[in-house]
N, C-alpha and C positions, 0 to 999 in steps of 0.2 A: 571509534565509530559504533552505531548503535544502528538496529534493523528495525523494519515496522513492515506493518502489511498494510496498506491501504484500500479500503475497496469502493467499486464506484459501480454503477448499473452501464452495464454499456450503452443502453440507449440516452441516458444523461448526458455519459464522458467517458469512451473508450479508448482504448489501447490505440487507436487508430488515431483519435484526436489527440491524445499525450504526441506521438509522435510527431503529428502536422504541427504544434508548436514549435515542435525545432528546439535549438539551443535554448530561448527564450524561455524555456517552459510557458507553464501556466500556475496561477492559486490553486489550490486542494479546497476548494472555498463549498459551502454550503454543509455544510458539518454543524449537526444543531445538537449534540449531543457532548455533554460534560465533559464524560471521560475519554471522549476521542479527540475533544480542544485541550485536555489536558495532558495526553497523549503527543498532539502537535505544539504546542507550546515546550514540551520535554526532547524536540528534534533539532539539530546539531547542523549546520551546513555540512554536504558534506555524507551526514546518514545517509544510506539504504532501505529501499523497500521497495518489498513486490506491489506489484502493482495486481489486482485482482478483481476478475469481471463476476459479480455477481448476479440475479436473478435464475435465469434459463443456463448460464454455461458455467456457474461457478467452479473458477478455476484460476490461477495464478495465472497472468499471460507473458507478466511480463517484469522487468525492474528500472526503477525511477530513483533519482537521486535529491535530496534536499539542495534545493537555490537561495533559499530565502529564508530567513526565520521566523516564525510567527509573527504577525501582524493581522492589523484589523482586517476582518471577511469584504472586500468591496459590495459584496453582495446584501449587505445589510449595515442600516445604521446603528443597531446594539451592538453599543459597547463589549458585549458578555462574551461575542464570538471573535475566533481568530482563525487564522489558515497559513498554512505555510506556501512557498512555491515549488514546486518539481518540475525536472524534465525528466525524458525518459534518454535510460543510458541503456538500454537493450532488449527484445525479447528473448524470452526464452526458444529453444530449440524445438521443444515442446509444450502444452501448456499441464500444467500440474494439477487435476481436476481435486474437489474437495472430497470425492470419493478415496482416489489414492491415497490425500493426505490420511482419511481416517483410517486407510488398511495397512499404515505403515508407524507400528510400536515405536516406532525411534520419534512420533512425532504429538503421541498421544498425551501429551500436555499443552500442547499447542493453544494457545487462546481462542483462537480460533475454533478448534474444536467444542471449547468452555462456555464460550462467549460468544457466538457464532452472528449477531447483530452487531457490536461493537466495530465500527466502522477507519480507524484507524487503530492500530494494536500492535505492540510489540509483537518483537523474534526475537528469538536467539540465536546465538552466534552458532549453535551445534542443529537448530531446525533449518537455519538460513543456508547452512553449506548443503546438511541434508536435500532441500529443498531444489537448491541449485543443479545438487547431482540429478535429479531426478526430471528437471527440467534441460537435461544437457548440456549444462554449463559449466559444470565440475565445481569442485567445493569451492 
């Protein structure tokens, strides 16, 4: 199994609305950027990934699971883009704000921290427990 973090505006698509899809999930669709279709294209049914509300609260809220493999975005006719499906398998206890992640050394390689636009992004398996803990959920 492989981690990623995904992040979305909560006013687009929140942690609220991951939820209301239910089992069904939903597409991770509207992704216009390379390296995060090439990021979704590299995910696994099955994967892991926080789910993360950016703008005004950036902060991990919550975790989502891969439904569906890569396939074409419905939300557009190019070809060039793809999306996977997620539901959401849980919030967190608490949410893990981007402040904490950068005041905690175990996590300062983080893409996130690196790449901080990059909209789909890997984890590892030692930030993802980290992260976990720190969100209440234990490793």
């Amino acid at each position: 199994m492989q981690y990623w973090l995904m992040k979305s505006e909560p006013s687009t698509w929140s942690w609220d609305d991951q939820l209301a899809a239910g089992a069904a999930g939903a597409e991770w669709d509207g992704v216009r950027n390379y390296q995060a279709r090439n990021n979704m294209r590299a995910m696994a049914v099955g994967d892991r990934a926080f789910f993360y509300h950016s703008q005004k609260e950036k902060a991990i809220v919550g975790i989502v699971e891969v439904i569906a493999p890569a396939h074409p975005d419905s939300t557009t006719e190019d070809p060039r883009w793809d999306c996977v499906d997620v539901r959401a398998v849980e919030p967190l206890a608490r949410a893990v704000t981007l402040d904490e992640i950068r005041a905690d050394p175990r996590l300062a390689e983080m893409v996130l921290l690196r790449n901080s636009r990059l909209s789909v992004q890997p984890v590892s398996a030692a930030e993802w427990s980290v992260i976990r803990g720190m969100g209440g959920r234990g490793a």
